[in-house]
C-alpha positions in Angstrom: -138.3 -126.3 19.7 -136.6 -125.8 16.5 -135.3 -127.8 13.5 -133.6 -126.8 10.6 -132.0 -128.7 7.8 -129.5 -128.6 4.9 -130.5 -130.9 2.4 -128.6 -132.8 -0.3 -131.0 -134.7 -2.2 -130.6 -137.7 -3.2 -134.1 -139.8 -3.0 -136.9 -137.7 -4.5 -135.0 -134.3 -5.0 -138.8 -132.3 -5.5 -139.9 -130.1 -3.3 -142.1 -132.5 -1.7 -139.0 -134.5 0.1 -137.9 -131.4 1.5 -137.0 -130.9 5.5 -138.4 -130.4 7.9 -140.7 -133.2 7.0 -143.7 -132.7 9.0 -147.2 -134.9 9.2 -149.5 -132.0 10.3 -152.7 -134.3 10.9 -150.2 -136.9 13.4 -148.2 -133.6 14.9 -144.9 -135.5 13.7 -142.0 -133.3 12.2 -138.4 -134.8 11.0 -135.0 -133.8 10.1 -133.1 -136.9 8.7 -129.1 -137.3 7.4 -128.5 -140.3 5.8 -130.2 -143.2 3.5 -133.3 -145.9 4.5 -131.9 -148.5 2.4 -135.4 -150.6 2.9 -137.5 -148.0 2.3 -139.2 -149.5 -0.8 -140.3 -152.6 1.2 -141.7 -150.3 4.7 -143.4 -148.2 2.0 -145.6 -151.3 0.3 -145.8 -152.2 4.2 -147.3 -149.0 5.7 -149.6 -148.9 2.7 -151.5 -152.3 2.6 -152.0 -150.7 6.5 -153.8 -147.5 5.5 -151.2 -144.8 5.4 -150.9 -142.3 2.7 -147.3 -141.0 1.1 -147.1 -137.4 -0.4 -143.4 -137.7 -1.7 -141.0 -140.6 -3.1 -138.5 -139.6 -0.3 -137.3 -142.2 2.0 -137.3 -140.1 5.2 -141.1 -139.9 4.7 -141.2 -143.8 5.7 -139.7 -142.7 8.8 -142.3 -140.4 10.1 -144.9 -143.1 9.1 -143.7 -145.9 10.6 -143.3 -144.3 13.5 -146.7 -142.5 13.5 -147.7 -147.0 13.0 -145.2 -148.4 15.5 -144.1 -145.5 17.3 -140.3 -145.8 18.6 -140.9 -149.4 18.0 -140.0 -148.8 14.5 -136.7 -148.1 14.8 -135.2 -152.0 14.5 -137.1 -152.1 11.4 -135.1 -149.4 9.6 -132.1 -150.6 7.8 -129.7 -147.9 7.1 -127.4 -145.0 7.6 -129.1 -142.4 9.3 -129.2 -140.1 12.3 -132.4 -138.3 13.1 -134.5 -136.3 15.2 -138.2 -136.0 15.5 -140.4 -134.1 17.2 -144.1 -135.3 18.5 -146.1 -132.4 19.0 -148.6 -134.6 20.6 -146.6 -136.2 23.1 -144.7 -133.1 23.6 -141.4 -135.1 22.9 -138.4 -135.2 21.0 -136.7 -138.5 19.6 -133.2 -139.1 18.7 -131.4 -141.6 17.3 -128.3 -142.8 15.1 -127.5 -146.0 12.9 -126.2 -149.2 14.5 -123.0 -149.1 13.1 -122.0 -145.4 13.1 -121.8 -144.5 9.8 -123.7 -140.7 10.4 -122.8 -138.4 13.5 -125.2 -136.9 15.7 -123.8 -134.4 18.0 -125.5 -133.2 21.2 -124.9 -129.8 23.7 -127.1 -130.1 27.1 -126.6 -127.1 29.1 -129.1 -124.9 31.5 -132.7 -125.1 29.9 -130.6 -125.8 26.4 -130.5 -128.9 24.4 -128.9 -128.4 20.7 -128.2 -131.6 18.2 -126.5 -131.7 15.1 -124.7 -133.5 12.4 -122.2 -131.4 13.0 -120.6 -129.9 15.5 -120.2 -126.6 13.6 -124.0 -126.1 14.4 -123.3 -126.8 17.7 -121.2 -124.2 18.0 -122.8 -121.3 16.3 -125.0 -121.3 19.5 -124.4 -119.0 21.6 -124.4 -121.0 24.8 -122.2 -123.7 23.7 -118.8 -123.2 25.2 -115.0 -123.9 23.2 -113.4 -125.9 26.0 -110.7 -128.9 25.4 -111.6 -131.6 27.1 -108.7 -133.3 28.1 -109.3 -137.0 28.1 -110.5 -137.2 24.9 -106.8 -135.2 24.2 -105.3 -138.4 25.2 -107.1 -140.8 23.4 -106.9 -138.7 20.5 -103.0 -138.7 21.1 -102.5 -142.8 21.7 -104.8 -143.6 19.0 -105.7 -140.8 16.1 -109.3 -140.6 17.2 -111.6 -139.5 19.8 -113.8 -142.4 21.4 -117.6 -141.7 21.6 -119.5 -140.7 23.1 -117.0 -137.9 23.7 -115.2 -135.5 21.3 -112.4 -133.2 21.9 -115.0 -130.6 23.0 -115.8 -130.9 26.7 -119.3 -129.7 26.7 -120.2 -131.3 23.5 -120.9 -135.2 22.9 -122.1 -137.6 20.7 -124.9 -140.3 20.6 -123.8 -143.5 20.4 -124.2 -145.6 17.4 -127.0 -148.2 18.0 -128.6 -145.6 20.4 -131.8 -143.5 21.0 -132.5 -140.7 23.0 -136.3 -139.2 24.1 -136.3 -135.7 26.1 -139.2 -135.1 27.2 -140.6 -131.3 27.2 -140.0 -131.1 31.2 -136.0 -132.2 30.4 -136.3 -135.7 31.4 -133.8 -137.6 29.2 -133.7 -141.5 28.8 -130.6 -142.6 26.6 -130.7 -146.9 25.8 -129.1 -148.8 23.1 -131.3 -150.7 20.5 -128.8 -152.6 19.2 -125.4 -153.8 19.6 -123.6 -156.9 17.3 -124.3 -159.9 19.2 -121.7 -162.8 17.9 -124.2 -165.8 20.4 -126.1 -167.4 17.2 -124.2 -169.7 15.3 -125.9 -171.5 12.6 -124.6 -175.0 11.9 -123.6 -174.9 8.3 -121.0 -176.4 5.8 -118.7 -174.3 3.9 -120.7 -174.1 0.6 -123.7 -173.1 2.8 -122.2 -170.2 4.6 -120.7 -169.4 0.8 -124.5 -169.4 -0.4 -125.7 -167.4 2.6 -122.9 -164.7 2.0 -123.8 -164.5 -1.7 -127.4 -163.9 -1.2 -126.4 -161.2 1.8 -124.0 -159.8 -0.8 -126.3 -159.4 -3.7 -129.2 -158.2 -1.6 -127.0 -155.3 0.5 -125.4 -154.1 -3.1 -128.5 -153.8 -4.2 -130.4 -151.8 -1.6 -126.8 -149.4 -1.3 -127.4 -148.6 -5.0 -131.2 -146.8 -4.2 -131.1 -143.0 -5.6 -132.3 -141.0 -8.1 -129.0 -139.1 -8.7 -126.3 -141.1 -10.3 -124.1 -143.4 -8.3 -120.3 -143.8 -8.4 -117.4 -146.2 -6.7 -114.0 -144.9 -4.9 -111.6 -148.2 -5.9 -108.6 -148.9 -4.3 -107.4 -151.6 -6.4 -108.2 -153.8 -2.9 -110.6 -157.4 -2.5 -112.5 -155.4 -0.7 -113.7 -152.0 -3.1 -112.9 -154.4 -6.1 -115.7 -156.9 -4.5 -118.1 -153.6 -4.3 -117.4 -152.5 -8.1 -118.3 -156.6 -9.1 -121.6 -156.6 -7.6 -122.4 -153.1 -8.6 -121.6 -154.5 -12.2 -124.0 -156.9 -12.4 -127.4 -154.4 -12.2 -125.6 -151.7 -13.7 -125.6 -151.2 -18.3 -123.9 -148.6 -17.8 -120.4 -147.9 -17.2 -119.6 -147.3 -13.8 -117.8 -144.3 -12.6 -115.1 -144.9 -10.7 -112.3 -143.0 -8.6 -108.6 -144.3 -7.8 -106.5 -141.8 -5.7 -102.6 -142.3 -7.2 -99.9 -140.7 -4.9 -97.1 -138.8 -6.8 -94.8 -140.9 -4.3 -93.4 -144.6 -4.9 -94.3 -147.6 -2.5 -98.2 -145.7 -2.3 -99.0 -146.3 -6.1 -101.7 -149.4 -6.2 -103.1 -147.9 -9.6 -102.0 -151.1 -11.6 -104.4 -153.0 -9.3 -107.4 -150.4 -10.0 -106.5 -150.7 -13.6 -106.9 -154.3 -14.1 -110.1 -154.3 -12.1 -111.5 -151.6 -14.1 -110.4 -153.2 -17.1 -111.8 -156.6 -16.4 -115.4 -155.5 -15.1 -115.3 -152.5 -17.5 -115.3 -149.9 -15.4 -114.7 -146.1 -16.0 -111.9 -145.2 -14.1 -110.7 -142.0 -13.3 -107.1 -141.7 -11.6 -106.9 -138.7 -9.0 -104.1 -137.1 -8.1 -104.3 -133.7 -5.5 -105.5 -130.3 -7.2 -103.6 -128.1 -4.9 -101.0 -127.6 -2.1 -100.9 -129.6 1.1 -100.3 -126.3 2.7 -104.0 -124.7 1.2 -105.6 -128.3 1.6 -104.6 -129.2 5.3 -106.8 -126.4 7.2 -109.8 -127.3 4.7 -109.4 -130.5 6.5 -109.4 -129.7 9.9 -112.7 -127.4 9.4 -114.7 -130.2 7.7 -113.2 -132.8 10.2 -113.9 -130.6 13.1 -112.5 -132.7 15.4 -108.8 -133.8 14.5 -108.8 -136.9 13.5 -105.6 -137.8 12.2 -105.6 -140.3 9.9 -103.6 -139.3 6.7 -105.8 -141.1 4.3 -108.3 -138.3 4.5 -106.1 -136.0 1.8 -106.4 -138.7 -0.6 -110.2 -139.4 0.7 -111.0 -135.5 0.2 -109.4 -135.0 -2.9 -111.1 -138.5 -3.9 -114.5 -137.0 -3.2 -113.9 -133.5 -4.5 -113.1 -135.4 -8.0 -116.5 -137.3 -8.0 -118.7 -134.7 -6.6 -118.0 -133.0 -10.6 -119.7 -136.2 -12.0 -122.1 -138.3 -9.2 -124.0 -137.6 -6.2 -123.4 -140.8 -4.3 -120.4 -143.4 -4.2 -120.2 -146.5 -2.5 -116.7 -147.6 -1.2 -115.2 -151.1 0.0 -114.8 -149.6 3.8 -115.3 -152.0 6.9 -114.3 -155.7 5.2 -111.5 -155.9 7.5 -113.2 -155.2 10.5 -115.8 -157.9 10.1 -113.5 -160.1 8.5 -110.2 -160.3 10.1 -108.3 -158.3 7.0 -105.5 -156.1 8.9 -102.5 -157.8 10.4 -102.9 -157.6 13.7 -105.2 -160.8 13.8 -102.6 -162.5 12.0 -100.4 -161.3 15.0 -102.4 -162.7 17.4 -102.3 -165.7 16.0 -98.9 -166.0 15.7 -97.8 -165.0 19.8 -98.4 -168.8 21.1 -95.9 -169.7 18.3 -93.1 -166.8 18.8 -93.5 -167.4 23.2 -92.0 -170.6 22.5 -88.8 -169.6 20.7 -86.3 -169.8 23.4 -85.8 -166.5 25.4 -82.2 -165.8 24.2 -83.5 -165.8 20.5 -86.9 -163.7 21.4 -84.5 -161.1 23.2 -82.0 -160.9 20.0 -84.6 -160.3 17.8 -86.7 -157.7 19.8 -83.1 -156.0 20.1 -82.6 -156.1 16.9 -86.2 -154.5 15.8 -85.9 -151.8 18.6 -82.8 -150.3 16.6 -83.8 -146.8 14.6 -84.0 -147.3 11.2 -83.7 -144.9 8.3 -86.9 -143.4 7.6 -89.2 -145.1 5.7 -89.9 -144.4 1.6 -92.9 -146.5 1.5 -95.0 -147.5 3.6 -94.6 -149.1 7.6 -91.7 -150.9 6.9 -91.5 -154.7 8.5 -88.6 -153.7 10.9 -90.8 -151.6 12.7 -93.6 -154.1 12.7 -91.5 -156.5 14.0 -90.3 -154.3 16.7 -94.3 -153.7 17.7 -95.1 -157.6 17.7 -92.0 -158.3 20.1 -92.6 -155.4 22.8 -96.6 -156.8 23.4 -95.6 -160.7 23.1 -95.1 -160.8 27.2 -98.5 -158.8 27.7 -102.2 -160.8 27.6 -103.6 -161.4 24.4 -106.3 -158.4 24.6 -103.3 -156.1 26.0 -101.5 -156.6 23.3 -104.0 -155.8 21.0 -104.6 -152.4 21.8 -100.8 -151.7 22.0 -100.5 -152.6 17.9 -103.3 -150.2 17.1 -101.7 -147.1 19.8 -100.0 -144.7 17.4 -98.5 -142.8 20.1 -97.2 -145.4 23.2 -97.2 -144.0 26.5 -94.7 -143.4 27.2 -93.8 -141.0 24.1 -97.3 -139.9 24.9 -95.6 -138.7 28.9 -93.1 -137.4 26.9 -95.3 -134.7 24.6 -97.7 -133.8 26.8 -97.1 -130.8 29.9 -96.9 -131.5 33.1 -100.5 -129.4 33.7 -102.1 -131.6 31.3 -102.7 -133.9 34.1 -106.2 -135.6 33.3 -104.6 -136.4 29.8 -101.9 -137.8 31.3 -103.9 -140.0 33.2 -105.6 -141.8 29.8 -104.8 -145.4 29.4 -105.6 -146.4 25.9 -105.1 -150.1 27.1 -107.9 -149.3 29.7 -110.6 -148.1 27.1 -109.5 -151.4 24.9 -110.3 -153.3 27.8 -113.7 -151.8 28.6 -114.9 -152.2 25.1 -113.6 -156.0 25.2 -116.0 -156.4 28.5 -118.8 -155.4 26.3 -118.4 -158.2 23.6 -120.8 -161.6 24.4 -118.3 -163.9 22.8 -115.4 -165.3 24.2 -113.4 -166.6 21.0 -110.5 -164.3 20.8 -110.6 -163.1 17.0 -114.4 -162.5 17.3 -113.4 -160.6 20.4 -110.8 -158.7 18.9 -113.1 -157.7 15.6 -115.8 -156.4 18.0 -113.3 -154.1 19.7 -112.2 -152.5 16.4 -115.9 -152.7 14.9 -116.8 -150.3 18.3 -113.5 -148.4 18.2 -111.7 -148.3 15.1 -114.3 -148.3 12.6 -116.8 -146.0 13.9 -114.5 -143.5 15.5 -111.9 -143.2 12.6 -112.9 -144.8 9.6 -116.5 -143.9 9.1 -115.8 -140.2 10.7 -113.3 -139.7 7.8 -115.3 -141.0 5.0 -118.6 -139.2 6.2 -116.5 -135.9 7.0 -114.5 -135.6 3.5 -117.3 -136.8 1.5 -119.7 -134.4 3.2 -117.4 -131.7 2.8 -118.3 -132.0 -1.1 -122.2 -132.5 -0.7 -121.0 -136.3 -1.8 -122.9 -139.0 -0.4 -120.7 -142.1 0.7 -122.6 -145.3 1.1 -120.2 -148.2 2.7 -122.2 -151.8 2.1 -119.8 -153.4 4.3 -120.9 -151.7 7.2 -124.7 -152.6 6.6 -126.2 -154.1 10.0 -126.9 -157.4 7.6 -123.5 -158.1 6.6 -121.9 -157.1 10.0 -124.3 -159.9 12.0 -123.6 -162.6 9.0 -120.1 -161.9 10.0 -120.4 -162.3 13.6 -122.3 -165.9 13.1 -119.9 -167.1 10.5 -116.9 -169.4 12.0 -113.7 -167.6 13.0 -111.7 -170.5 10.5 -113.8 -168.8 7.8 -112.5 -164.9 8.5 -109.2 -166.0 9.3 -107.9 -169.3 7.7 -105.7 -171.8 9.0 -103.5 -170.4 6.6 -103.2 -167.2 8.2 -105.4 -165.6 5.5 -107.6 -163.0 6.1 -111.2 -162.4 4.6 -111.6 -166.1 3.8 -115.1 -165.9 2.7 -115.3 -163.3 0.9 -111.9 -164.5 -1.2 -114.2 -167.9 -1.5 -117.2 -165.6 -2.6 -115.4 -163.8 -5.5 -113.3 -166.2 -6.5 -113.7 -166.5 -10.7 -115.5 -163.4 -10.3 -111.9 -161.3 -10.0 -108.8 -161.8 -11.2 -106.5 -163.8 -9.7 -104.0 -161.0 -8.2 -107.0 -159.3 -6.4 -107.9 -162.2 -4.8 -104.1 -163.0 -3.8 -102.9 -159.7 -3.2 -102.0 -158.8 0.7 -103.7 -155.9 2.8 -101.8 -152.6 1.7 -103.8 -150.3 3.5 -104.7 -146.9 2.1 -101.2 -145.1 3.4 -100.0 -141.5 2.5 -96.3 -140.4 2.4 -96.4 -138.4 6.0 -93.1 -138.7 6.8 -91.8 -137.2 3.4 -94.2 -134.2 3.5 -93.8 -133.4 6.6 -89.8 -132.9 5.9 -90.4 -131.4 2.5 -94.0 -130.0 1.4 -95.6 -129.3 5.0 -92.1 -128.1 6.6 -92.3 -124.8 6.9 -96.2 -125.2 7.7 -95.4 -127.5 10.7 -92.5 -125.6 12.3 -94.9 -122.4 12.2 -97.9 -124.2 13.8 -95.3 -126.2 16.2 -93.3 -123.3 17.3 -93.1 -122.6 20.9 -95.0 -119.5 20.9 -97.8 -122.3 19.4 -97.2 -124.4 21.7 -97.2 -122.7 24.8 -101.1 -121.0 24.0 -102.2 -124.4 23.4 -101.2 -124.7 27.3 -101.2 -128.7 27.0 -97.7 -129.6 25.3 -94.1 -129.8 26.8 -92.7 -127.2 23.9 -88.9 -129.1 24.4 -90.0 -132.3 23.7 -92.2 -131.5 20.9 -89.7 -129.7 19.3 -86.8 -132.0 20.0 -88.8 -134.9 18.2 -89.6 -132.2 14.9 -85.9 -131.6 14.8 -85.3 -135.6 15.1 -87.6 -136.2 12.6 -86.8 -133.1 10.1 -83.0 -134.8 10.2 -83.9 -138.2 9.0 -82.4 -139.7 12.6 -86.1 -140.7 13.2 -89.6 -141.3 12.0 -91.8 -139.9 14.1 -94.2 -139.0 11.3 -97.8 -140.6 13.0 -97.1 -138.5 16.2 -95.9 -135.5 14.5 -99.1 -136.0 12.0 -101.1 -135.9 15.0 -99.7 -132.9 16.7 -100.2 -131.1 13.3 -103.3 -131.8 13.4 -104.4 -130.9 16.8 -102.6 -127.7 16.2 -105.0 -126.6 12.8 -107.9 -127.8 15.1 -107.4 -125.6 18.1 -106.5 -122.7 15.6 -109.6 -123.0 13.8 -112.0 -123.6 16.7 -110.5 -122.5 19.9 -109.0 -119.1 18.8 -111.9 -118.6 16.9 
């Protein structure tokens, strides 16, 4: 047995929080990534029971609450975290990873070998661990951006689920359960200006804890309710002027500074505007090494470059991530909402208009422009509710996805991203469709794309990214409040919340539609990335990765590099697979 750690200290950053962590007189030694938000309150607890602390470091409370309650313990943390700890005693080792996601915890079992990490980098500097692509993560990775845990793109490596624990024992027995999983059955019977008190206590008591360090703490604003809500609350325990990070895009219809400003302005804020420090073409393999897996969501240039900024001034930020999962925020619920309405247009006006939206536009100078929304909303209207929902959040659709991919890539062919939509809906215990559908993209979207990113670019800076939202508190008062109160009858998202900081934001925050934290893909890859993506794309390229059809792919590089299309989400994608087998498959 071996443990080793890289530490960035952030709760009691003496020698005497260092890792290892070990308890010699129990036999208990710890590595720990992440933050026990309620550390404080388990300390005052284990002590009035007898046991002694030898640092101010949170990850100390872990090893003595379990050396009280053994694996008992682990409901009672609230937190980001993934950990492992050994017990000498019981000759056994104990994993296990936050309910929601937020930290990774990578696993390798092979022949007498079982290596963790928080990274999969450490996974692979062991000898035994083998570079292989596994091939249906390939095509999840394709349809959606992401890879789906417990899987990644490597086939012998995988990941512990969030909300799990694992105990090997020293003979190799493994037991794997879940501890937790949002549960949406509890509904408390309240009136509005309850639920409104309920989510301002929640609010005031998660902001809190999330703000627990002895390094300073910053904010990444976007200008959105959701960061701006963050930056209030932080506001309100803070004398100091907070410091605060807006990345600005050189490119128009991407600029939301004027919304950062007057939040910055009105809760008087330090704001510092970011722009990118250096060339897409020097920046885009940093990416793929810290990411190590491609996830290709573009907002991770302006996320990195975000973190690389605040690093210079702050140790930890907190950021406005995971509102509109909880609370119905992206447009897709509103979607849903809207089919009963749009299948009772008569057929000869449904079929005009989904003509009309399937017609190639120019390409786009902003962001996704409505034509092509409209074109998305009219394909899935004949498919069931749940159906459809998975096909607005596929980047890459089947059939283009048949298109790309070789003929020998046969078990990637076979992925149906409908299929693993459907599987994850199976799992949720409520049957009202908008809970249903914010469970889904809680399990999927969220923790397989949005918390990856943040945790991978901020971690690439030694920057510690705390995301309130996502704290296990706030994510079960969402699932108990009413759907009417996430999504209004008005078709408005984030209802509560808007209720919550209303007169504590101005107006046009509290108005303002969801933007979404886009990147200009289609212009860089014509311009600044297109000499960069015809190299990595070229045939040669194509034909060692051994999994694309090299005429199709190029055919839709050429379309796109013309202006006839925009294919810049799948052509973002293949970039981005392309870096990743460079880096770690050639390697």
């Amino acid at each position: 047995m071996a443990l080793g750690h890289a530490r960035l200290a952030i709760q009691d950053p003496t020698a005497a929080g260092a890792q290892p962590m070990g308890d010699a007189g129990q036999g208990l030694w710890l590595v720990c990534n992440g933050e026990i938000y309620n550390s404080p309150a388990l300390r005052r607890e284990l002590e009035a029971l007898g046991r002694r602390f030898v640092s101010r470091s949170d990850n100390e409370v872990i090893l003595h609450a379990y050396a009280q309650w053994g694996r008992a313990c682990l409901p009672r943390l609230t937190g980001m975290f993934a950990f492992a700890l050994w017990d000498e005693t019981r000759q056994r080792l104990w994993l296990a990873r936050d309910r929601m996601g937020m930290k990774p915890l990578f696993l390798y079992q092979g022949d007498g070998v079982l290596a963790f990490g928080s990274e999969i980098k450490a996974l692979l500097a062991h000898p035994e661990v083998p570079r292989a692509l596994d091939q249906t993560s390939l095509g999840h990775f394709l349809g959606l951006n992401y890879v789906i845990a417990p899987r990644t793109l490597f086939a012998d490596i995988r990941q512990l689920p969030p909300g799990h624990e694992m105990s090997v024992a020293a003979d190799g027995r493994v037991a794997t359960r879940a501890y937790w999983d949002l549960a949406f059955a509890s509904r408390p019977r309240l009136r509005p200006a309850q639920w409104r008190a309920r989510w301002q206590e929640t609010l005031a008591e998660v902001m809190a804890d999330h703000q627990l360090a002895d390094k300073p703490v910053g904010l990444l604003l976007s200008g959105g309710l959701d960061s701006s809500a963050v930056a209030w609350w932080m506001a309100q325990t803070r004398a100091d002027p907070i410091q605060s990070y807006h990345f600005r895009p050189m490119q128009s219809g991407f600029d939301e500074s004027r919304h950062a400003r007057l939040v910055a302005r009105d809760l008087g804020l330090a704001l510092r505007e970011v722009q990118l420090a250096q060339p897409l073409t020097t920046l885009l393999p940093r990416l793929a090494h810290h990411a190590e897996e491609p996830t290709a969501d573009g907002s991770m240039v302006g996320v990195y470059a975000l973190a690389q900024r605040a690093k210079r001034d702050v140790d930890v930020v907190l950021c406005g991530d995971g509102a509109d999962e909880l609370l119905a925020g992206y447009p897709t619920y509103v979607a849903a909402r809207l089919l009963p309405l749009y299948a009772r247009l008569p057929h000869s006006a449904r079929r005009r208009l989904a003509k009309w939206a399937a017609q190639p536009g120019p390409p786009a100078a902003g962001k996704l422009p409505w034509r092509e929304k409209l074109a998305r909303f009219a394909y899935a209207a004949a498919m069931p509710p749940e159906r459809a929902h998975a096909h607005w959040r596929i980047i890459c659709n089947r059939e283009l996805r048949q298109t790309l991919l070789a003929a020998d890539a046969r078990e990637a062919r076979r992925v149906s991203v409908g299929d693993a939509y459907a599987a994850c809906f199976a799992q949720c215990d409520d049957a009202h469709p908008l809970n249903r559908q914010l469970y889904v993209d809680q399990r999927l979207y969220l923790a397989n794309d949005m918390l990856v990113k943040l945790d991978r670019m901020s971690m690439a800076h030694g920057l510690e990214a705390r995301v309130p939202f996502v704290d296990h508190r706030l994510a079960e008062l969402a699932a108990h409040t009413p759907p009417a109160l996430k999504l209004s009858p008005a078709l408005q998202g984030k209802t509560i919340l808007r209720q919550v900081m209303r007169g504590r934001l101005p107006k046009p925050i509290l108005t303002r539609p969801k933007e979404g934290f886009g990147m200009p893909l289609g212009t860089w890859l014509r311009e600044d990335l297109r000499e960069m993506t015809g190299d990595l794309l070229a045939p040669s390229r194509l034909r060692a990765m051994a999994v694309w059809d090299e005429q199709a792919v190029t055919a839709l590089l050429n379309a796109h590099l013309r202006g006839e299309i925009d294919a810049a989400y799948p052509l973002w994608s293949l970039l981005f697979f392309a870096l990743w087998h460079q880096q770690w498959m050639t390697a």
